[in-house]
N, C-alpha and C positions, 0 to 999 in steps of 0.2 A: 692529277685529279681534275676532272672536268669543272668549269665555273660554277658559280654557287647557282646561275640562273639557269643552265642546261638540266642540275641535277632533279630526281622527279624523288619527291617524297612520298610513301604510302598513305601518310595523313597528311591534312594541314597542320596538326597542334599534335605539338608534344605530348600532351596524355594520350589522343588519341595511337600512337605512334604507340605509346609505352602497354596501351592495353593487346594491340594489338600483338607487341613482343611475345608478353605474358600467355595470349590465345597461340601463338603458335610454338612456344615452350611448353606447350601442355598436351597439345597436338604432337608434338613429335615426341614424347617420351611412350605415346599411345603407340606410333610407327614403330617406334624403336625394340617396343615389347614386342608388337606382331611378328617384326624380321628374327628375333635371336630365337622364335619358335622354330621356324624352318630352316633347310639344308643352307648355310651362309655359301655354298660354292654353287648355286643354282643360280639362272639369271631371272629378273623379278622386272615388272615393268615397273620405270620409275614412276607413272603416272599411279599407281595406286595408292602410293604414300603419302597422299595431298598435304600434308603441315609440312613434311621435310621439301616436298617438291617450293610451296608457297615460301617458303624458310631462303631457298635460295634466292629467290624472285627478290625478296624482299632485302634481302645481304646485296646482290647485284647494281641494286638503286645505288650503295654507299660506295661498290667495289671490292669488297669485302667475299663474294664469292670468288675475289682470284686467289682466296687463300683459303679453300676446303681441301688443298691437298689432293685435288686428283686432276688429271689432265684436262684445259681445258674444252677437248671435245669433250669427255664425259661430263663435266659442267654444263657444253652446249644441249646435252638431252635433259636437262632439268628444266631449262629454260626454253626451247621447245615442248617439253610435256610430254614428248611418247619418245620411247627406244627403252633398250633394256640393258642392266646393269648387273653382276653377281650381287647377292644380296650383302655380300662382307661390304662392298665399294659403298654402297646405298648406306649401312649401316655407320660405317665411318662418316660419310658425309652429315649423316643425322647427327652425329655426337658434336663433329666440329662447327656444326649449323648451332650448338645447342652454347657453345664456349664464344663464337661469335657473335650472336644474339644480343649473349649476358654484355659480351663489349660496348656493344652497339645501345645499350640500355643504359651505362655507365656514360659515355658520351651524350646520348641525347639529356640525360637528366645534368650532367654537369652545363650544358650547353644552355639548357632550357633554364637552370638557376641564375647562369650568367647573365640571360636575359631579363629573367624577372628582376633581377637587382639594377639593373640600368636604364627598366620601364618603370618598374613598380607594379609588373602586371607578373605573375607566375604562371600564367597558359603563355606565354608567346610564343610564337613557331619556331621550332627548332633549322636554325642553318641547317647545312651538313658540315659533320662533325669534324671539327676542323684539327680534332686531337688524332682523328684515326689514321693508324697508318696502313697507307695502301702504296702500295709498289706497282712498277710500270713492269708489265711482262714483255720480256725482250724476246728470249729466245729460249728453247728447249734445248740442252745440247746431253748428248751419250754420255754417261760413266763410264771409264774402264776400271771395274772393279780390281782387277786384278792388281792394277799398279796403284790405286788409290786407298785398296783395300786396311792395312793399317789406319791411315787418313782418317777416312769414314771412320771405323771404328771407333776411333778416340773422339771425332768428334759427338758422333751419338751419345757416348758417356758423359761426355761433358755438358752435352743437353739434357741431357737426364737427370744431372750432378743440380743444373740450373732451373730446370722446373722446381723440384723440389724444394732449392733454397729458397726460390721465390715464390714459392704456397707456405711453406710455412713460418715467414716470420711472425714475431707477436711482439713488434715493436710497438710505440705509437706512430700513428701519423706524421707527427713531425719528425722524427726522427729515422724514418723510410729515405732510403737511396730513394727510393723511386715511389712517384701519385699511384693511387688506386687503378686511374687507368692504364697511365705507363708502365705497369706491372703484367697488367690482364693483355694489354698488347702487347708487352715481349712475351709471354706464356704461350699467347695463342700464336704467334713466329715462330716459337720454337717448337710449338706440338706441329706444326705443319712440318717446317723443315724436317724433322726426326721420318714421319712419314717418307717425307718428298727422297729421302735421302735413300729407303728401301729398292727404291723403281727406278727404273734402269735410262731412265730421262729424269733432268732436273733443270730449272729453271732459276736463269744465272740472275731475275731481278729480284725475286724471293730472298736470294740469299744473300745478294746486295744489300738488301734490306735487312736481312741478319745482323749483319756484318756490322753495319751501324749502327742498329741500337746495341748489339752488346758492346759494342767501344766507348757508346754512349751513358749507357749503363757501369760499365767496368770505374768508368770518368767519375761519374757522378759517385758512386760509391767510394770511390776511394777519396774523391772530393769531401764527402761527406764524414767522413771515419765509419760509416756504419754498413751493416754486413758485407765486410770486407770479402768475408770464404767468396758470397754469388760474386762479389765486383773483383775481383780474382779469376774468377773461373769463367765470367764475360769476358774478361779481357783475354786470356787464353785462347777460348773458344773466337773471337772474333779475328785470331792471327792463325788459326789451322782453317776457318772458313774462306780466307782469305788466300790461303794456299793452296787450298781444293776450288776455288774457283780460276786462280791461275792456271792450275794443271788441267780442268776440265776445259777450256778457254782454248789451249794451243793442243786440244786435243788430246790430253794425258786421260 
């Protein structure tokens, strides 16, 4: 992550940051209705869709657009403003702009608390968020489905098995393996990789970044005695991603 003083924030102050989230969470659920009207296999210029285009702009500033799950050149035409995308790509990108955001709101508001408790002021400017996690993109490397085929498959399930567990506990707070937003950021990891994992290129820092929050995750839960099924199934899933990045790595 780049230093605290290169990074460029949308606002100077945290509310104004949070209002802004909130205007473009309302804006892209308007995109989001426009594209499922039309052909999803059509391509759509991305510049029509100003809240998802602005969405990335604004996920970008944190790093956080290296993880909408689609290649970064197709990323590159958001942030340039013109070229054209299938509207399914564009559509996807809205939803995960819309899971990101909510991250990104979670962090500046715990950010901005921490601050107010140590000025005594509750507008202070929000750092960058020092809870999010962003990964270093290394490199794109091929799948050979054919021989990893099983691999993938199990792994998919088991992201599947671990979304789930971790939307729906009804623990209390204290009693959560995981904070409010170490939760929303293994979610939004794992809804990416599950995509990432579809396309026939995958990027071995993503999933680096997998790798160790669910071990980290798997840790803490079983550290903790509580929902042991997700920190089980982290742990699992963090030694078959570890496998499939081995075998992607020496070219498997």
């Amino acid at each position: 992550m780049a230093d605290q003083g290169d990074e460029r924030s949308l606002e100077s102050r945290g509310s104004s940051l949070m209002d802004r989230i909130y205007e473009l969470l309302a804006g892209i659920e308007v995109d989001l209705a426009n594209i499922r009207r039309i052909n999803l296999h059509q391509r759509i210029d991305v510049f029509e869709y100003g809240s998802i285009l602005d969405a990335v702009g604004v996920l970008g500033q944190y790093n956080l657009d290296l993880r909408l799950g689609i290649p970064v050149t197709e990323v590159a035409k958001f942030h340039a403003m013109k070229g054209s995308l299938r509207a399914e790509v564009v559509l996807r990108v809205g939803e995960r702009a819309v899971t990101l955001l909510h991250e990104l709101e979670g962090q500046v508001r715990a950010e901005t608390d921490a601050n107010g408790a140590a000025t005594g002021q509750s507008d202070a400017p929000p750092t960058p968020p020092a809870t999010a996690t962003v990964y270093a993109a290394k490199e794109w490397l091929p799948v050979n489905r054919r021989t990893n085929a099983n691999l993938i498959a199990e792994i998919s399930s088991l992201i599947d098995e671990a979304i789930r567990l971790a939307r729906s506990t009804n623990l209390p707070p204290e009693r959560q393996a995981l904070s409010e937003i170490e939760r929303a950021q293994l979610i939004a990891l794992l809804e990416t990789a599950l995509q990432l994992l579809k396309a026939p290129l995958v990027e071995r820092g993503l999933l680096e970044s997998l790798t160790e929050a669910t071990t980290s995750g798997a840790t803490r839960a079983v550290g903790k005695g509580t929902e042991l099924a997700m920190g089980y199934g982290l742990g699992k899933l963090g030694e078959l991603l570890a496998k499939l990045i081995k075998s992607i790595s020496e070219g498997g």
